[in-house]
C-alpha positions, 0 to 999 in steps of 0.5 A: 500500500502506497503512502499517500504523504510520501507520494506528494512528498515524491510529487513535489520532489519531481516539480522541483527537479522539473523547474530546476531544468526549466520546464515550468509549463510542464510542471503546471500542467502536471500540477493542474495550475491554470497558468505556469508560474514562470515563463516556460522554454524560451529556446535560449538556454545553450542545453538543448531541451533533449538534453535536459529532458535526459538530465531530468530522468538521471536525477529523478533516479531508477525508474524514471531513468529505465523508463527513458531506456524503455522510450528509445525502444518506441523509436518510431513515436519519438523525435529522433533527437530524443532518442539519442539523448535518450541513449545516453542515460546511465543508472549512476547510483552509489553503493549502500552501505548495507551491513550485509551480514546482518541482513543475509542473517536476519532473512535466513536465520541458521541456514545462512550461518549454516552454509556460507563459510565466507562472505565479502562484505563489499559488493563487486558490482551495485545497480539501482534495484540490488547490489551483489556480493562474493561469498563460499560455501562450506562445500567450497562452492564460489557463489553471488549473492544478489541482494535488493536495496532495502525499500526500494520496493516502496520508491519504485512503486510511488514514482510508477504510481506518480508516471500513471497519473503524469502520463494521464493528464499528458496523454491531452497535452499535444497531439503529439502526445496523444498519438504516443498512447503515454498510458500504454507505454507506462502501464506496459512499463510498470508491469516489466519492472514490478517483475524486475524488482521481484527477485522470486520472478527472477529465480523462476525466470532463471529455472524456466531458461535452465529448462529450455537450454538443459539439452543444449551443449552452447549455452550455460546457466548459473546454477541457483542454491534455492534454500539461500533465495528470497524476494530479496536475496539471489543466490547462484553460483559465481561463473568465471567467465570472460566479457564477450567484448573482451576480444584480447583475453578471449584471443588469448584463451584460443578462441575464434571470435567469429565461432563466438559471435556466430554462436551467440546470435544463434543463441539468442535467436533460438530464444526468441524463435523456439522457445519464445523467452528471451534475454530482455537485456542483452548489453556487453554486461551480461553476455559472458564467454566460459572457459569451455567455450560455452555462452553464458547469459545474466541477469534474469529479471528482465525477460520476453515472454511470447504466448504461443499466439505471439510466436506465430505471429512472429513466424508469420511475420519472419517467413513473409519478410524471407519471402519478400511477400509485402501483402503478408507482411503488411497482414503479420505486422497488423496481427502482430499490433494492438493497436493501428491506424492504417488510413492509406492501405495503399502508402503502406504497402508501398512502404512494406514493399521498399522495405523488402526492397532494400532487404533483397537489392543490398548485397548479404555484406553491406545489409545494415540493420539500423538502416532495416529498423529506421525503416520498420520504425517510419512505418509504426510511426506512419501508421500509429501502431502499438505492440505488446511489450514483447515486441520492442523488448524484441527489436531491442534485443535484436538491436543489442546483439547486431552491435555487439556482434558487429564490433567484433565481426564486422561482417555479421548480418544477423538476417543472414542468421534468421534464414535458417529459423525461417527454414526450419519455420516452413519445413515444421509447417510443411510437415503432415502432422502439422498441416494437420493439427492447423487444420483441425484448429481452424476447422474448430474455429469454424465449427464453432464460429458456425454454431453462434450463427443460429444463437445471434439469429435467435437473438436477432429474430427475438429482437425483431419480435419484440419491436426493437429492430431497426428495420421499418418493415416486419419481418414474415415467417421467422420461426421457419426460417430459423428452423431451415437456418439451423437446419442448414448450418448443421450441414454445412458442419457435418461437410466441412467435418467430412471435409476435414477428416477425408484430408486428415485420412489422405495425410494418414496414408501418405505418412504410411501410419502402422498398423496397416490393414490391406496396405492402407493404415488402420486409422484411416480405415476408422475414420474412412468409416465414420465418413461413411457415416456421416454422408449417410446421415447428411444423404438422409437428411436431405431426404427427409427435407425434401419430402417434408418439403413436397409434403408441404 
């Protein structure tokens, strides 16, 4: 529950600093004054307004300064003098001076004394969430213990509190701002960093990417002590590894940094595209290279997540992009929003097909990625769209790994990375038992699209009786043709069921499905049979229609 005198007590505190770098009209719109107290910018102030807007988030502190991080992700939306400034921002905090021992004990009691035979009571690395710690075990087990910032929590979810209120009084401050949707990007916000600053979530983050990777030899994750984690407290094992853009030590150590680079987009792609998971932080930091070669990822709170309908909406989009089809492009990018306004269909498909353009004419070499999204994000722009969360933590990801991967393989190009994920997409969707498993998804949808017809015509019909259809004249005969109505929309389901169950037999016989029962599959038998069956009830159906109709 958030303390109503400590968030005016932050609100005032966020005026002053906004006054401070001389944006009084903000601060009286924000504060809901009629008039600012003082005259707003006047354009003469040799710090440009982009640049002070950056200087105000970095003293605003933590979550004002990831929000700004999170902005340069809505390239499309933004000035692009904004993001640059953007880019800049750094999460300067000092270490606290945290009696670690005392707290470790107060959350752990006798297992901590119990396990941990040394503890480094000065943290190796500080953040503005948590601070980390060295420490052994009795075993002799090297191990890190993440520990979060006493109350931080509480500041967090004041200044997020306060961003929602701001982003709904200036969500009517400009068109401009209108057309940013500042409500969706701040409530998309606070979700991803109350799930930062849990560190439960990021154990369980942690637990989920050990089980998608376990069976990959390329890839390494940080081994967890459960019985030494909290909310507040990460305990994992300490990997001594080396930086990925620590090309000279790397060189030292044998390995081919082309074979690293290559490895690393791989893998990180296979996040995205198989398992729909992802690293949502990607920088130099947490990318580590272990002795045996191995990649290793940290820094588990900031994760992507796609549902199984986000992944398809992604291959859809991956697989037209490869086929430079700009018709289906235009519809996967659609499908992929949640929100869009597209008012010259024909603008946009002429900017999806030079975006395909660009991407088949550039030679595999000089393709540059930044110039591939300035495009994307003209485009998202021209046509208002808004996406998921998932998705720019996607495009930044992206955009992470291309530069680290470029500053040590110059010749990289990630698209030339994602073609075999876009062959292996196909040849899975080409595969029988696929084709029909998304037949039979579709054909449910149908069926079921096709049962509400008679219950809307039935609420349709009900509406007309009972005078309030809008329709002038009166409608004759509704019970009869509610009762053919039904009628008929059963036999368009019994045929498209027999449709779909004579293509589902032909896959059978071709995959050759064992056991066989005079050369043809024994399932195919049984479902031949139950075609059978439901021609004859349709047959007879229409029989019993037809006489019932003469007899009429």
């Amino acid at each position: 529950m958030i303390n109503p005198a400590k968030k005016i007590q932050r609100a005032s505190q966020i005026f002053s600093i906004l006054a401070k770098y001389g944006f009084h009209d903000l601060v009286a719109r924000l504060s809901r004054k009629t008039e600012p107290s003082k005259s707003s910018d006047t354009g003469e102030d040799p710090i440009s307004v982009y640049t002070r807007i950056r200087m105000v988030l970095e003293e605003l502190g933590p979550a004002f300064v990831k929000l700004g991080q999170t902005a340069t992700t809505r390239e499309g939306l933004l000035p692009s003098e904004l993001v640059e400034a953007l880019m800049q921002l750094e999460d300067q905090v000092e270490p606290l001076d945290l009696d670690v021992h005392s707290y470790l004990l107060a959350q752990f009691g006798d297992k901590f004394t119990e396990q941990v035979a040394w503890l480094d009571p000065q943290p190796f690395a500080s953040a503005s969430i948590s601070q980390v710690y060295r420490g052994r075990l009795f075993t002799g087990e090297e191990v890190v213990l993440k520990v979060k910032r006493p109350e931080i929590d509480e500041a967090l979810l004041i200044d997020l509190a306060l961003m929602k209120d701001f982003a709904a009084v200036l969500a009517n401050y400009s068109d401009a701002l209108k057309r940013m949707n500042l409500p969706l990007i701040v409530n998309s916000f606070a979700i991803t960093l109350e799930e930062e600053i849990s560190l439960s979530t990021e154990r369980q983050h942690m637990e989920r990417f050990t089980k998608c990777f376990q069976d990959n030899p390329a890839i390494y994750v940080a081994k967890l002590y459960p019985e030494l984690c909290s909310n507040e407290v990460l305990c994992m094992e300490f990997l001594n590894g080396t930086k990925v853009t620590d090309v000279e030590a790397l060189v030292q150590q044998g390995f081919d940094i082309v074979e690293v680079v290559n490895r690393g987009v791989d893998l990180y792609l296979s996040q995205i595209i198989d398992y729909g998971f992802f690293h949502g932080d990607p920088h130099p930091g947490n990318i580590m290279v272990m002795p045996d070669g191995k990649i290793a990822f940290l820094d588990f709170g900031n994760m992507g997540r796609m549902l199984p309908v986000d992944r398809k909406q992604l291959e859809d989009f991956i697989t037209s992009s490869m086929e430079r089809d700009a018709e289906l492009l235009g519809e996967a990018l659609e499908e992929m929003a949640i929100h869009a306004v597209i008012k010259d269909r024909t603008a946009y498909e002429r900017q999806l097909s030079e975006l395909l353009a660009i991407m088949e004419d550039v030679a595999i070499g000089e393709l540059n990625l930044q110039q591939i999204f300035s495009k994307v994000w003209k485009i998202i722009g021209d046509n208002e769209m808004y996406f998921p969360e998932h998705v720019y933590q996607l495009l930044r990801g992206i955009a992470l790994i291309e530069g680290i991967g470029r500053k040590l393989n110059p010749s990289l190009n990630i698209l030339n990375a994602i073609n075999p994920f876009a062959q292996k997409i196909i040849q899975e969707r080409l595969q029988p038992k696929n084709i029909a498993k998304e037949g039979f998804k579709k054909f449910r949808r149908l069926t079921r699209d096709l049962e509400h017809i008679p219950v809307d015509m039935r609420a349709l019909m009900k509406q007309a009786r009972s005078g309030n259809f809008t329709l002038s004249h009166k409608v004759q005969g509704i019970k009869d043709l509610n009762f053919h109505l039904q009628r008929s929309v059963n036999k368009i389901v019994i045929a498209v069921i027999f449709l779909a169950l004579s293509m589902l037999a032909g896959m059978i016989i071709l995959a050759k499905v064992r056991p066989e029962f005079y050369g043809i599959p024994v399932l195919a038998w049984v479902i031949m049979a139950v075609n059978a069956v439901l021609m004859s009830y349709l047959f007879l159906s229409m029989l019993r229609g037809r006489n019932r109709s003469d007899y009429k």
